[in-house]
PyMOL CGO cylinders between C-alpha atoms (Angstrom):
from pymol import cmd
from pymol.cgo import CYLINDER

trace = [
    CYLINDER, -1.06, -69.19, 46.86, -1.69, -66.32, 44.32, 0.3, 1, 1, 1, 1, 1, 1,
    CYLINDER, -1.69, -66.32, 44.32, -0.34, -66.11, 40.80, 0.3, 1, 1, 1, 1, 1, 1,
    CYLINDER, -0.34, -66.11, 40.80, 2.08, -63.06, 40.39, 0.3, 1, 1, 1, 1, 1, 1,
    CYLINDER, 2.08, -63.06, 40.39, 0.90, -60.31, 38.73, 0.3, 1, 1, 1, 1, 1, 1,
    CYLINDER, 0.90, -60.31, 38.73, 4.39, -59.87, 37.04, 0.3, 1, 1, 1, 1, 1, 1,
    CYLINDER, 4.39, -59.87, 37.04, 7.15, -62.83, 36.79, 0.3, 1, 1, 1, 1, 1, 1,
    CYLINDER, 7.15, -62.83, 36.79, 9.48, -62.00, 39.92, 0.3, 1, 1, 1, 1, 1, 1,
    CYLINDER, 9.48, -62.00, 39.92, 12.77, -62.21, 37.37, 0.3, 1, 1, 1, 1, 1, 1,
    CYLINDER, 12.77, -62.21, 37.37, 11.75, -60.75, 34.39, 0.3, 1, 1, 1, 1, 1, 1,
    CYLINDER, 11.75, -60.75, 34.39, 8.94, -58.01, 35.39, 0.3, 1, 1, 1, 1, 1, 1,
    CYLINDER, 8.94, -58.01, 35.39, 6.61, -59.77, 32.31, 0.3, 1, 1, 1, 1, 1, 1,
    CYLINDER, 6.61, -59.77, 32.31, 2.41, -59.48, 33.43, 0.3, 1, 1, 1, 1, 1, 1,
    CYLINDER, 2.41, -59.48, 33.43, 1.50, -63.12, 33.40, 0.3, 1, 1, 1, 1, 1, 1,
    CYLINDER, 1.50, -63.12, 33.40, -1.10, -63.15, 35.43, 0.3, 1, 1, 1, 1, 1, 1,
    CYLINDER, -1.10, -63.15, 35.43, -3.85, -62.28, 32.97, 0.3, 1, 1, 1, 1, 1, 1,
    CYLINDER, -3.85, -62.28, 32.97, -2.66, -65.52, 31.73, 0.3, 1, 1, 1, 1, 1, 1,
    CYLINDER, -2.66, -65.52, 31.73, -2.88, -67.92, 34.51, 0.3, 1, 1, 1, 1, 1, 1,
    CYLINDER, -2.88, -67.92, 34.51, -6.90, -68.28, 33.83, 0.3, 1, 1, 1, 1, 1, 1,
    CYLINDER, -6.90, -68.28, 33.83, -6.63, -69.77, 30.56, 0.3, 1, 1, 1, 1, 1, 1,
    CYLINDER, -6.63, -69.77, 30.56, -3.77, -71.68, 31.65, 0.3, 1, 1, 1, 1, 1, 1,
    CYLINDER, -3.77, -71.68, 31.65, -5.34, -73.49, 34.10, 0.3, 1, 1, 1, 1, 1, 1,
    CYLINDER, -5.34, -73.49, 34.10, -8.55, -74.19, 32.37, 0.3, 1, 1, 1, 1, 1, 1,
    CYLINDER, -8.55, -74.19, 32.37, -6.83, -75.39, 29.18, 0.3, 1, 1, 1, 1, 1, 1,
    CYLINDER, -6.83, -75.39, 29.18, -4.46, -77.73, 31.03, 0.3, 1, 1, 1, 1, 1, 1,
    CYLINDER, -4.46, -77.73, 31.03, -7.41, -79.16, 33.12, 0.3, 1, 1, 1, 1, 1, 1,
    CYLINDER, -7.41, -79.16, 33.12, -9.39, -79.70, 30.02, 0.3, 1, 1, 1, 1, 1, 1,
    CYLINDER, -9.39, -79.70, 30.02, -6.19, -82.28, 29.11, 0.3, 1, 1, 1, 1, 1, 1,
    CYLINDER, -6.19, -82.28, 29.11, -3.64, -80.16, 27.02, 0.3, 1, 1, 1, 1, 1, 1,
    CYLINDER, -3.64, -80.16, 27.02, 0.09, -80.09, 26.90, 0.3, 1, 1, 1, 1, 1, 1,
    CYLINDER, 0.09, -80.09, 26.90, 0.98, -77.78, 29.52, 0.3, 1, 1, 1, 1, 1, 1,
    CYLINDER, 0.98, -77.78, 29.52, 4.08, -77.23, 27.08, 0.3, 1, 1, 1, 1, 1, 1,
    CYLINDER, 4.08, -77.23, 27.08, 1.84, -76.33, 23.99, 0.3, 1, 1, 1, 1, 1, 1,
    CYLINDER, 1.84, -76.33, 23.99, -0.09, -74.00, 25.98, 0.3, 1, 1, 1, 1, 1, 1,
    CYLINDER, -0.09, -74.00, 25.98, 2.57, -72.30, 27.48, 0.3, 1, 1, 1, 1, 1, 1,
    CYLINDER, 2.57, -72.30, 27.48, 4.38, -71.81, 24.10, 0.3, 1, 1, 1, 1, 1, 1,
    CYLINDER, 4.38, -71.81, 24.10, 1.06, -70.71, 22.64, 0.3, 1, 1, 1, 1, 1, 1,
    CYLINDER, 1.06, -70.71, 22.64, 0.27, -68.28, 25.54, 0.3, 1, 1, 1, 1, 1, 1,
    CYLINDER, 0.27, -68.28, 25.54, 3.70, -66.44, 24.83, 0.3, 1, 1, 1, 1, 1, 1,
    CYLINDER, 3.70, -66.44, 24.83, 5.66, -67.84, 27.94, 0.3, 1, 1, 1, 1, 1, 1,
    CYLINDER, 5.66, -67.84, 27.94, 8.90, -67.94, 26.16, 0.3, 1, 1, 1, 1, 1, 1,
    CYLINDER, 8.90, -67.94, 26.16, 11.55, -67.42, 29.39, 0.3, 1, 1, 1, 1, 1, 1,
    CYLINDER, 11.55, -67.42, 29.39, 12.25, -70.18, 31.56, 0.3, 1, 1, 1, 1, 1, 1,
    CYLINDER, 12.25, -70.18, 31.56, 11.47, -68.42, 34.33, 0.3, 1, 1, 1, 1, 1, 1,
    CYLINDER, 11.47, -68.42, 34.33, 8.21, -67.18, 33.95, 0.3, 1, 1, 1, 1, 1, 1,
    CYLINDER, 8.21, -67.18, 33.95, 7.48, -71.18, 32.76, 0.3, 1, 1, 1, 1, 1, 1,
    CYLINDER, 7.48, -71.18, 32.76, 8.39, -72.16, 36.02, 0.3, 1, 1, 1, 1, 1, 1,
    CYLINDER, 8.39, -72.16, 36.02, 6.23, -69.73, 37.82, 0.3, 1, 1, 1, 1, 1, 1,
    CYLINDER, 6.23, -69.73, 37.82, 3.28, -71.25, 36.16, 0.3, 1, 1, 1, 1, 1, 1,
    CYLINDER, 3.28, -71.25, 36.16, 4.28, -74.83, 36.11, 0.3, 1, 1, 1, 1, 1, 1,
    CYLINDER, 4.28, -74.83, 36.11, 5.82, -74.49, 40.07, 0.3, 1, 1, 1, 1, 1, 1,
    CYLINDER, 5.82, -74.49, 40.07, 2.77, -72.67, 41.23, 0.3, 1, 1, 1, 1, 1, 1,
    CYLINDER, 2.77, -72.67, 41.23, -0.02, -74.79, 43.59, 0.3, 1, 1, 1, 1, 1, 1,
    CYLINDER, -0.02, -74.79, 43.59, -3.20, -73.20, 43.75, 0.3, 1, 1, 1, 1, 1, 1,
    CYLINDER, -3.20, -73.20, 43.75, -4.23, -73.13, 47.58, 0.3, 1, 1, 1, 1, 1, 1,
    CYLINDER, -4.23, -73.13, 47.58, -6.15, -69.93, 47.99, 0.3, 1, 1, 1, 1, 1, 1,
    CYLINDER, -6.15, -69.93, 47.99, -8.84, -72.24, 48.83, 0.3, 1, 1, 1, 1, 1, 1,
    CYLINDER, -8.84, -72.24, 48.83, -7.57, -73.72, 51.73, 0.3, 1, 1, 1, 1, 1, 1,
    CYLINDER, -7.57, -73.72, 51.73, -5.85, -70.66, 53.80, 0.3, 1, 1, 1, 1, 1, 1,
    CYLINDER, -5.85, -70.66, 53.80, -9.41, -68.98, 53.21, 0.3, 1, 1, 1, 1, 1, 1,
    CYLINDER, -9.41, -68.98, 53.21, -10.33, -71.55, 55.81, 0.3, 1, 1, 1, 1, 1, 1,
    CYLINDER, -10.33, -71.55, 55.81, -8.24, -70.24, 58.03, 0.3, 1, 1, 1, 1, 1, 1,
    CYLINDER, -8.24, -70.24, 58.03, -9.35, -66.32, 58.25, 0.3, 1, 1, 1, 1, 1, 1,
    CYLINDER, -9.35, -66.32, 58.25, -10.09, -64.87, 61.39, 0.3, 1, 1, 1, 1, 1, 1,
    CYLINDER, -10.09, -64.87, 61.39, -13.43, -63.73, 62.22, 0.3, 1, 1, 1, 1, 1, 1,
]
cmd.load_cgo(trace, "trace")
């Protein structure tokens, strides 16, 4: 739903990064290039980018009023 502000194994920020993830990847780069030049070294902080599914969008449909 919402990026992490910290990877939930390692305790690195990465979700300063997530922005200019997501815009350079839907612009048609690597998402490997990007995350190597965005610093994402760790495997798991990789996957939290690559596993995450952006659908903040679609529970706000669902608040109550």
């Amino acid at each position: 739903m919402i990026i992490p502000i910290r990877c939930m194994s390692c305790g690195k920020p990465v979700a300063h990064l997530w922005s200019e993830y997501k815009k350079r990847v839907n612009s048609g780069e690597d998402s490997k290039k990007v995350l190597d030049e965005l610093g994402l070294k760790r495997y798991c902080c990789r996957a939290l980018f690559l596993g995450h599914v952006d659908l903040i969008h679609e529970i706000g449909q669902f608040k109550k009023d």
